[in-house]
C-alpha positions in Angstrom: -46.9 58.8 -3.5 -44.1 60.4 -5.8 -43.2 64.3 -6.1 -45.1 64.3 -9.8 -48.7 62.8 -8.2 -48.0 65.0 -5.0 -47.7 68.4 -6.8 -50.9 67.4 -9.0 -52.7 66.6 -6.3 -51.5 70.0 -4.7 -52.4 71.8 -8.4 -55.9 70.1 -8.5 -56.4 71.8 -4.8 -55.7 75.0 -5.5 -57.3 75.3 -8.7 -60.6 73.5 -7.1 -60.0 76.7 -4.2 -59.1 79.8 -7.0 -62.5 78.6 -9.2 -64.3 79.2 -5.8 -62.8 82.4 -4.9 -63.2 84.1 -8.4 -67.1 82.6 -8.1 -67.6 84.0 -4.8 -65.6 87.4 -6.0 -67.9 88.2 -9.0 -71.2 87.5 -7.2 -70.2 89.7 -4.6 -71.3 86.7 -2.0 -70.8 88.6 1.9 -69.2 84.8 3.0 -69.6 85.4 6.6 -73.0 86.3 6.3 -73.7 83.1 4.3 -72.0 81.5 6.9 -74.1 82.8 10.0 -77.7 82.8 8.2 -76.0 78.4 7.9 -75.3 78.9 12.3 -78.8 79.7 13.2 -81.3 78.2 10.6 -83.8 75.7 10.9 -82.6 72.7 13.2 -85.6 70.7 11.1 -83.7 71.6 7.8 -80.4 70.2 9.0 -81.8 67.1 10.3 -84.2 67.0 6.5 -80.8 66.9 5.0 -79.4 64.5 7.1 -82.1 62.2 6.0 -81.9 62.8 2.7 -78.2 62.3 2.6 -78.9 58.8 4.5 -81.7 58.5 2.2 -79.1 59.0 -0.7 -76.7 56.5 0.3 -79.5 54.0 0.8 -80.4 54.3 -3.0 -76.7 53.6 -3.9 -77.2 51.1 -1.6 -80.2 49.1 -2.9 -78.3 49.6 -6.8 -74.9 48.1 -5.8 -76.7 45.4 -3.8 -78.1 44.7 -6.9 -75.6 44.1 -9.2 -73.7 42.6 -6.4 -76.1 39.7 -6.5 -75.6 38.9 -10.1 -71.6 39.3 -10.2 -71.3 37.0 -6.9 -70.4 34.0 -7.2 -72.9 31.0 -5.2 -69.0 30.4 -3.2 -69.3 34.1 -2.2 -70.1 35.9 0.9 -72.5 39.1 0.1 -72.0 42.1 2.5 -74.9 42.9 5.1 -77.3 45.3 4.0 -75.4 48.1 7.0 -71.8 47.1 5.7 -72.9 47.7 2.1 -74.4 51.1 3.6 -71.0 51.9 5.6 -68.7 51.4 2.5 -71.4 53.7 0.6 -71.3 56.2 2.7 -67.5 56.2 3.0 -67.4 56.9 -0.7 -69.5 59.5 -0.8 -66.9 61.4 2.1 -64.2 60.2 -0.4 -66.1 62.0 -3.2 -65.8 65.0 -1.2 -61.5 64.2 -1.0 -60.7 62.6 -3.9 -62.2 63.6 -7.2 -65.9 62.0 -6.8 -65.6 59.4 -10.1 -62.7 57.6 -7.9 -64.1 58.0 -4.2 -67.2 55.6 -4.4 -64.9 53.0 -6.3 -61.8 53.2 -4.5 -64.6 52.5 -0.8 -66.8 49.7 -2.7 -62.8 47.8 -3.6 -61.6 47.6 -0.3 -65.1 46.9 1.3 -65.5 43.9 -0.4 -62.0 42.7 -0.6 -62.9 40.0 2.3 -65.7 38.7 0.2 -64.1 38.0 -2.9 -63.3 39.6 -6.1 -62.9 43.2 -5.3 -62.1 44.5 -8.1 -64.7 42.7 -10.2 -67.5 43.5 -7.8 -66.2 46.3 -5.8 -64.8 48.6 -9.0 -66.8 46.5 -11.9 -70.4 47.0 -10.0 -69.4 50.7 -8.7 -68.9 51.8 -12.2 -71.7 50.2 -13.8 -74.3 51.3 -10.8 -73.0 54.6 -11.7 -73.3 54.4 -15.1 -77.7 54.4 -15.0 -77.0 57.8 -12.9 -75.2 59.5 -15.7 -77.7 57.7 -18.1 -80.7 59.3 -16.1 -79.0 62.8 -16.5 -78.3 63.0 -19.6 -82.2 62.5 -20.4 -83.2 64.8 -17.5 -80.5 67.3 -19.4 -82.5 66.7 -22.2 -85.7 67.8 -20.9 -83.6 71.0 -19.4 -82.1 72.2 -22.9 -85.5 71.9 -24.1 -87.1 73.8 -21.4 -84.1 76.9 -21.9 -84.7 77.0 -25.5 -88.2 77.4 -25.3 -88.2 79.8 -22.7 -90.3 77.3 -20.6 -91.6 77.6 -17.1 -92.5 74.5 -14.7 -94.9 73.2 -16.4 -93.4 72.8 -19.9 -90.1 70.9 -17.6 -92.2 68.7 -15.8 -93.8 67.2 -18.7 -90.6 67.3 -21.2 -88.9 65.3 -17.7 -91.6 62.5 -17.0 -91.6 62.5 -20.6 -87.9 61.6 -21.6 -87.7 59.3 -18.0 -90.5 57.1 -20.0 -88.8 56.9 -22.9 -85.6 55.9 -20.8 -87.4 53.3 -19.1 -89.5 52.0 -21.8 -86.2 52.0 -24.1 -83.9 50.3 -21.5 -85.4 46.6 -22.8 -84.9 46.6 -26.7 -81.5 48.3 -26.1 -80.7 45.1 -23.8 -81.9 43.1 -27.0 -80.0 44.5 -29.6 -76.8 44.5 -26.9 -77.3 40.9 -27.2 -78.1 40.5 -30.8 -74.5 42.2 -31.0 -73.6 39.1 -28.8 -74.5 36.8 -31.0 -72.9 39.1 -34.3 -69.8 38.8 -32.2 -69.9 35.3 -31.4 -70.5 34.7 -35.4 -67.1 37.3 -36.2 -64.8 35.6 -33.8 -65.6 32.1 -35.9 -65.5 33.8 -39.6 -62.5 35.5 -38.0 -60.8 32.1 -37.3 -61.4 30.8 -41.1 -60.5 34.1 -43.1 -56.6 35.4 -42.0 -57.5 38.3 -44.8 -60.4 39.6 -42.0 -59.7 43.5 -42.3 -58.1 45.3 -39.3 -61.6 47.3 -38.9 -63.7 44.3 -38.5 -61.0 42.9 -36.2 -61.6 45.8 -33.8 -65.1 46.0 -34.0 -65.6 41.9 -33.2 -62.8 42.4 -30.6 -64.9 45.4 -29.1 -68.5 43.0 -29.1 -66.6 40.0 -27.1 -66.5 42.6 -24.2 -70.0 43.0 -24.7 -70.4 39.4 -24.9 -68.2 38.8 -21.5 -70.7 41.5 -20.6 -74.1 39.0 -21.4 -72.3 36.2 -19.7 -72.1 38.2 -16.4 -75.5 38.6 -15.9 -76.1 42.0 -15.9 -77.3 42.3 -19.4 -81.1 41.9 -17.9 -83.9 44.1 -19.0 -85.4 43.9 -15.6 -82.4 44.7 -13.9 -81.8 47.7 -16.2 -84.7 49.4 -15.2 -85.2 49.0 -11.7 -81.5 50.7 -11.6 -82.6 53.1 -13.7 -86.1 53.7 -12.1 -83.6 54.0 -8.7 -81.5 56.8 -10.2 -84.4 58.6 -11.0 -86.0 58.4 -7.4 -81.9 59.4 -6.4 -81.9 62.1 -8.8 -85.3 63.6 -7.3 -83.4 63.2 -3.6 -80.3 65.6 -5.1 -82.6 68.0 -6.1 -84.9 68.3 -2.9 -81.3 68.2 -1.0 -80.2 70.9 -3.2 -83.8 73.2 -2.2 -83.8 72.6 1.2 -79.6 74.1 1.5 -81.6 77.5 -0.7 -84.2 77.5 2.3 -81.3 77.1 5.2 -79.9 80.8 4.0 -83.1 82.2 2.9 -82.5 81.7 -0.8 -85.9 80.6 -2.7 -85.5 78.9 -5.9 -87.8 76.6 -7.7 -87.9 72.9 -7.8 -87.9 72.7 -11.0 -85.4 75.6 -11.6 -83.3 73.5 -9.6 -83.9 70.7 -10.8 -83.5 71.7 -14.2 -79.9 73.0 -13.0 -78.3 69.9 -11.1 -78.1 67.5 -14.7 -75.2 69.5 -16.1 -73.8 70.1 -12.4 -73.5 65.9 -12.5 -71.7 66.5 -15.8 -69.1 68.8 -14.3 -68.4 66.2 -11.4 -68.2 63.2 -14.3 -65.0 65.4 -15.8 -64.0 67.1 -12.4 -60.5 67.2 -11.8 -60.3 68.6 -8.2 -60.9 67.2 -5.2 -64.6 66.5 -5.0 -65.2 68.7 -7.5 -64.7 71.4 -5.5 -65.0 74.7 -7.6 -66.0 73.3 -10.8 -69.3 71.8 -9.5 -70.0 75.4 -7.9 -69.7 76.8 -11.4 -71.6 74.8 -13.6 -74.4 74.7 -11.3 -73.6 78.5 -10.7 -74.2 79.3 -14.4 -76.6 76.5 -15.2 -79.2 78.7 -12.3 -78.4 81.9 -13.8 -79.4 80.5 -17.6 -83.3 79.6 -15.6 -83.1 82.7 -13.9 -81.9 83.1 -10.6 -79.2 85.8 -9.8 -75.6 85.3 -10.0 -75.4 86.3 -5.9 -78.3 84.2 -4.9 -76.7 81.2 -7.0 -73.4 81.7 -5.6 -74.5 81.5 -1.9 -76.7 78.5 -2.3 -73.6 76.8 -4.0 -71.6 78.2 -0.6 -74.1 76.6 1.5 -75.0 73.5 -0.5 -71.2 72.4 -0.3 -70.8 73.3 3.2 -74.2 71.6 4.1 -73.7 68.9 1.9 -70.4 68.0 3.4 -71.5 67.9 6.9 -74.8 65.6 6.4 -72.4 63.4 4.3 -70.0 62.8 7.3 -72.9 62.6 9.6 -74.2 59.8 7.8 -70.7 58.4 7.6 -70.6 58.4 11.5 -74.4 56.6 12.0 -73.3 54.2 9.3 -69.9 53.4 11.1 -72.3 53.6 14.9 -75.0 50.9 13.0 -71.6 48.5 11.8 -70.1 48.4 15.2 -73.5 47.6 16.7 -74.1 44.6 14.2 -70.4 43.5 14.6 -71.1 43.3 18.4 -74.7 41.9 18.1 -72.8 39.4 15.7 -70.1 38.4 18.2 -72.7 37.9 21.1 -74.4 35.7 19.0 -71.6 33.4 17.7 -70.3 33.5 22.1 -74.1 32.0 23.2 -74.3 29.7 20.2 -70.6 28.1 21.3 -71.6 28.0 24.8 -75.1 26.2 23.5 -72.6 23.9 21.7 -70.3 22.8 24.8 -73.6 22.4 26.6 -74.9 20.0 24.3 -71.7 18.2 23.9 
């Protein structure tokens, strides 16, 4: 690492530490007291959020397993379910390092860079698996705008949510068509291209931009079925990050809503989507900070549960890391026991 990416690193730090101070500053939060109410609560809650978090990672899990399947080649070797949950869970404690678009990818890459084709399947999958979360949000954030604007309670964001999630899922298919109708308009530019030298720069762009989509229809993951069981997944994850996020209130004796916090969490994924700090340390805090004040909690109640959410957040994360790493080494060894009796079978029979 060079001085430049050192010293940005080192900026990205301290800003991620100065938003968090000047939070914690205005809301008046007593930090200590945060901090002790986190030392003796609930033993059940800690362990609830240990299984969510696990719970989490699964969901990631099942997605990337899923796209995996389609960009693998038949001359590949797929990662076991646990070693696909290990490098999960690794990039979800990298999220909490490194800024969290890069952590899961940066995990998933060298994971599978024994199997074949990291960077296709390994970066490629990541970011698309990823992409139906931010899809799911920006719905949800839909259905949150709406609810602020009309001054709504529960109710009115519980329908305006299952509401926009249908329309998601019902809409995933004929946007999977016309994505391959622009295919085939693609396919049809390339060969008028060929014929016509005079083809305008414009349309050069635009037919160079739809043979991506086209490489993207030859890859397999153009698949309306596909589509929406990764988006039906994100919405189960989403649900998961929002009971995560109410049970961290309950640990230091902070009540808010489900659906106030639920409402909350879409535009706190938006500030970790353009986070420049390590995890998103600080700018997370705030937009999910101001994004509770707008559906009416207090600026000091906000500010604690965004103390103790990151705190409780990051713990049950490398918790999981550890039973994830504890479950690898006991398949690696179940493995190798395996392969000893099966050569000692061999020499028997030979």
């Amino acid at each position: 690492m060079n001085i430049r990416k050192l010293l940005l690193a080192l900026a990205s730090a301290l800003l991620g530490a100065i938003l968090v101070v000047v939070l914690l500053r205005l809301a008046r939060v007593n930090v200590h007291a945060t901090v002790t109410q986190l030392v003796h609560c609930r033993r059940t809650i800690l362990l609830q959020l240990l299984l969510l978090n696990g719970l989490l990672v699964w969901f990631s899990t099942v997605k990337w397993r899923s796209i995996d399947a389609v960009l693998r080649r038949p001359t590949e070797a797929a990662p076991s379910r646990i070693t696909a949950f290990f490098v999960t869970s690794a990039g979800m404690a990298l999220g909490l390092i490194l800024p969290v678009q890069i952590g899961m990818t940066v995990s998933r890459t060298v994971g599978t860079h024994f199997y074949g084709r990291a960077f296709q399947r390994g970066t490629g999958g990541t970011l698309f698996e990823q992409s139906f979360d931010l899809l799911i949000v920006v719905f949800l954030a839909v259905a949150s705008v709406f609810t602020w604007l009309c001054h709504g309670d529960a109710f009115i964001w519980t329908l305006s949510a299952v509401l926009v999630t249908a329309i998601a899922l019902a809409g995933i298919a004929p946007c999977i068509r016309l994505l391959r109708w622009l295919c085939n308009f693609s396919a049809a530019c390339a060969t008028r291209r060929n014929s016509d030298a005079q083809v305008s720069l414009s349309r050069r762009f635009f037919s160079r931009q739809l043979r991506h989509v086209e490489n993207l229809q030859h890859s397999g993951l153009m698949n309306a079925r596909l589509a929406q069981r990764l988006l039906l997944l994100s919405a189960l994850r989403f649900g998961v990050v929002v009971f995560m996020a109410t049970r961290a209130a309950e640990a230091i004796g902070v009540h808010i809503a489900f659906w106030r916090m639920a409402a909350a969490v879409p535009f706190a994924s938006f500030a970790n989507v353009v986070a420049v700090t390590p995890g998103g340390v600080g700018v997370n805090e705030l937009a999910s900070v101001t994004a509770l004040h707008l559906f009416g909690i207090s600026l000091a109640s906000a500010s604690e549960w965004a103390l103790a959410n990151r705190l409780l957040s990051t713990a049950s994360c490398f918790a999981v890391v550890a039973c994830a790493f504890l479950m690898l080494g006991a398949e690696r060894g179940a493995n190798s026991v395996c392969r000893t009796i099966r050569r000692h079978q061999q020499q028997e029979t030979a």
